[in-house]
C-alpha positions in Angstrom: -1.7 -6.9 -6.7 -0.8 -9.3 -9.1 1.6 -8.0 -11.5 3.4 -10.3 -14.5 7.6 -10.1 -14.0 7.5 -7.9 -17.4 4.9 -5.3 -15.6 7.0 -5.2 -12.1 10.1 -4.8 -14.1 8.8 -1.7 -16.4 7.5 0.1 -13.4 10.8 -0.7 -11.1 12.6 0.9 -14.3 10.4 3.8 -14.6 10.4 4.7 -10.2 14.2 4.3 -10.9 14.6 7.0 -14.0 12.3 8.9 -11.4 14.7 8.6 -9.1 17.7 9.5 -11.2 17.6 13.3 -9.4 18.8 12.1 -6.4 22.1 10.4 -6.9 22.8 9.5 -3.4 19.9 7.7 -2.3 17.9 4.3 -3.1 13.9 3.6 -2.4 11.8 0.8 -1.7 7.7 1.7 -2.1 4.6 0.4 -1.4 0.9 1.1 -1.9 -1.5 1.0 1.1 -5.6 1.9 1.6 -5.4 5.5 2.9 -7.9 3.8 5.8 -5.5 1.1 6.6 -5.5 -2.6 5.8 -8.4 -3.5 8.1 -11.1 -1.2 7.3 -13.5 -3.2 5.6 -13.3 -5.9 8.5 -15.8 -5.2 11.8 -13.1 -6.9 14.1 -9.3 -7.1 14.3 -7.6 -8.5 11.4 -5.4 -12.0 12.5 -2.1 -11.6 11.4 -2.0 -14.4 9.0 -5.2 -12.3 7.3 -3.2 -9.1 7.5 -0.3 -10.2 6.1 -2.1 -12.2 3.2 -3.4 -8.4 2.4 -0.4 -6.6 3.0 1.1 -9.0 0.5 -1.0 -8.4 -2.4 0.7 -4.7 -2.6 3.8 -5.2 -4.5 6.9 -4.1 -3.1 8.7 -1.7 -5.9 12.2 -0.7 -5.8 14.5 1.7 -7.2 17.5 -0.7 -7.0 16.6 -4.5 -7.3 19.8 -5.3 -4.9 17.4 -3.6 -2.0 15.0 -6.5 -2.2 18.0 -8.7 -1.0 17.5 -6.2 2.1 13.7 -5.9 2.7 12.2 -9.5 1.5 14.1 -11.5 4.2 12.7 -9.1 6.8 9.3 -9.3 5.9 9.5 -13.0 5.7 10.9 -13.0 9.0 7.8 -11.4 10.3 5.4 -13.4 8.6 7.4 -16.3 9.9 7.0 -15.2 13.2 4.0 -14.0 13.3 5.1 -10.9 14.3 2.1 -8.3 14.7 1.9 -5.2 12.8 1.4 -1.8 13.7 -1.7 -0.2 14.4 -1.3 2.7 12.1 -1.1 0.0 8.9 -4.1 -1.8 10.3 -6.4 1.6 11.0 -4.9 4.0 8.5 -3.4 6.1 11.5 -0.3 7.2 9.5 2.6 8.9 11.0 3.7 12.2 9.7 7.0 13.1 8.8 10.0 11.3 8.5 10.3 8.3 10.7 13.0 5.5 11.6 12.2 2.0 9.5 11.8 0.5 12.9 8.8 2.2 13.8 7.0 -0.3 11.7 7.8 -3.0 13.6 5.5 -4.2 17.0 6.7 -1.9 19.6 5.2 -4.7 21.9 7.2 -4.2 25.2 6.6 -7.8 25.8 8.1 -8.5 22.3 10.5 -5.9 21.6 10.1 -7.1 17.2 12.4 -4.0 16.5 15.6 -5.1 18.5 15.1 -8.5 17.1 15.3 -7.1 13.4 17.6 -4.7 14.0 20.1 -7.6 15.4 18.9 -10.2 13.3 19.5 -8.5 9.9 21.9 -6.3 8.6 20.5 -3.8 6.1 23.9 -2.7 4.5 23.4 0.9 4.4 24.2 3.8 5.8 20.9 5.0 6.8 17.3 4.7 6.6 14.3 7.1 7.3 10.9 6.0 6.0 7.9 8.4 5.1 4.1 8.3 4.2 2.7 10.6 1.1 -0.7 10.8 -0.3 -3.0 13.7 -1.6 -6.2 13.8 1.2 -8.6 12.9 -2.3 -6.5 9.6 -2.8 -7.9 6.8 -1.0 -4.5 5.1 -1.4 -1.0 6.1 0.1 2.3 6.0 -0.9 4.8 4.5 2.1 8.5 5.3 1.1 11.3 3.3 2.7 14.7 5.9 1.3 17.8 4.0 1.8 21.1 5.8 1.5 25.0 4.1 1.6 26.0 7.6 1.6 24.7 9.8 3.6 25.2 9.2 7.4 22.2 8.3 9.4 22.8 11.5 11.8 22.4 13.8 8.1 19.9 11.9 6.4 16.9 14.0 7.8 18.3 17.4 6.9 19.2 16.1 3.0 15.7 15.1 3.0 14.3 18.3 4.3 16.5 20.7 2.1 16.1 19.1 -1.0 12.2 18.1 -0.3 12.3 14.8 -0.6 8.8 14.2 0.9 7.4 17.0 -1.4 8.7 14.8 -4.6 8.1 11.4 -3.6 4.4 12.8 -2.7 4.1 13.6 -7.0 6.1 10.4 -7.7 2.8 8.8 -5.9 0.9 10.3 -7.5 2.4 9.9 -10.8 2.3 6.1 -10.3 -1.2 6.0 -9.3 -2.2 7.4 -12.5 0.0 6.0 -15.2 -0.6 2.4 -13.4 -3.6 1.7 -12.3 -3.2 -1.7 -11.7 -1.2 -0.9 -8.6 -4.1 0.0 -7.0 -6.9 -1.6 -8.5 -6.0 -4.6 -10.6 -9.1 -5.3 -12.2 -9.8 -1.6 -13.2 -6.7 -1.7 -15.4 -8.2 -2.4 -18.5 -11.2 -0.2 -17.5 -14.4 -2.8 -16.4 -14.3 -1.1 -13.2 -14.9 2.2 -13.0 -14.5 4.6 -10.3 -18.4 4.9 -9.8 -19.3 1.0 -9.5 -16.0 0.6 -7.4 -17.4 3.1 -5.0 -21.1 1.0 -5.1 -18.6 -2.1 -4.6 -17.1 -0.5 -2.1 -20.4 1.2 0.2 -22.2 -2.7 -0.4 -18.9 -3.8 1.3 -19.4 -1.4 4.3 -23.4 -2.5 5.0 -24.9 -0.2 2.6 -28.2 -1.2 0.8 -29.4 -0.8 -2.9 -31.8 2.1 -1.7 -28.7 4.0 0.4 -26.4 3.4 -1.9 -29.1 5.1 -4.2 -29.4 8.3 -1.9 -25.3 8.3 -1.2 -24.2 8.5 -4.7 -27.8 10.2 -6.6 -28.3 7.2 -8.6 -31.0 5.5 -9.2 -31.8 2.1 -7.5 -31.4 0.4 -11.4 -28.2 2.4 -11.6 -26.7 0.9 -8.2 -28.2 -3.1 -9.3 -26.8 -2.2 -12.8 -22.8 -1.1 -11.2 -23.4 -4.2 -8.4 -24.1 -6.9 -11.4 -21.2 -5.2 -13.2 -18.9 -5.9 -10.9 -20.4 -9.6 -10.1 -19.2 -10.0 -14.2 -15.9 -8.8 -14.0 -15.0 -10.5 -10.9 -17.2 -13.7 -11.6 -19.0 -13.4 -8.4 -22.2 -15.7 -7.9 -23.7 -13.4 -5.0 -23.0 -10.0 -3.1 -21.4 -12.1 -0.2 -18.8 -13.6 -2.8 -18.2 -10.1 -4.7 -17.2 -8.3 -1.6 -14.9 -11.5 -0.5 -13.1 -11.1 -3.9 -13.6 -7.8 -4.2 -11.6 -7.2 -0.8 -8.9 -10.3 -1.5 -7.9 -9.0 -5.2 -7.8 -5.5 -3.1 -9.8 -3.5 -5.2 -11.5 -2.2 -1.7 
């Protein structure tokens, strides 16, 4: 998503007040398609694609001195072309709480999290990471919670006894819906809709005028009217062009 420096900054300072209830630990958080980066794609995404996706999600943080931690790691891995996981690719999302290096390749010809883990030192005390989302969201919220307090071996039972998952989950949430422009950047200012990014978004998957039509109980005109909408907003010549843009400014 494209956000101005004035617009990451506001939000960063807002998901830190929210954050303020927890004294002893720090987050890093990032948006994702509840179906995974490639969904819209009929084969496997390269990893130069993927990562040209994954990078249009900004990375928000509670504590600004965390992206002094997490930026040179992730431009290690775009460096080295290291492949992501399937669950970010398919929308396969663990459950739980789980170790930060579980998003690395667990390629046992490329071992990617023993490289990280000895290339960079992430200067705190532990790390758990955790995916939240309401099942009528089609985005996810993926929480990296940092902590220079709390010992690795005690970080999972702070988080369970003060339900951290259950808050971060409305934190999401809360996001979502005061800025929209995290998740759909071109809906901010309201030319997008939900009901022509949903026509956007079925032309995108193969649909036709006359499906679409029967999908959502429009009208044929109704679906043309939402498709030529979008082809305004987005300054799209054709439907092949407004799903391309449609799908690199991740609005789908």
């Amino acid at each position: 998503m494209i956000l101005s420096s004035k617009e990451t900054l506001t939000i960063m300072a807002d998901l830190k007040s929210k954050m303020a209830r927890f004294d002893d630990l720090e987050i890093a958080y990032k948006i994702y398609p509840r179906k995974g980066l490639g969904h819209l794609k009929a084969k496997k995404l390269t990893n130069s694609k993927a990562f040209a996706i994954h990078n249009k999600y900004p990375l928000l943080v509670s504590n600004t001195s965390l992206l002094d931690l997490v930026s040179p790691v992730l431009s290690f891995a775009i460096t080295q072309n290291m492949p992501m996981p399937n669950f970010l690719l398919n929308g396969d999302w663990p459950t739980g709480y789980v170790p930060l290096l579980s998003w690395m390749s667990q390629d046992s010809n490329k071992p990617w999290s023993k490289t990280i883990e000895a290339q960079f030192d992430l200067d705190r005390k532990s790390y758990l990471t955790v995916v939240v989302g309401h099942a009528e969201q089609d985005f996810v919220g993926a929480f990296c919670i940092f902590s220079d307090k709390i010992r690795q071996d005690e970080l999972l039972s702070y988080l369970e006894d003060n339900k951290v998952a259950e808050y971060l989950e409305l934190l999401h949430l809360y996001m979502t819906q005061k800025y929209p422009k995290l998740i759909h950047p071109s809906s901010h200012n309201g030319t997008i809709k939900p009901k022509t990014h949903k026509v956007i978004e079925l032309t995108a998957m193969g649909f036709n005028v006359s499906e679409i039509s029967n999908i959502l109980h429009l009208t044929e005109r109704g679906v043309s009217y939402h498709i030529d909408l979008a082809k305004e907003v987005l300054d799209a010549k054709n439907k092949a062009e407004l799903i391309y843009k449609a799908t690199h400014e991740c609005i789908i």
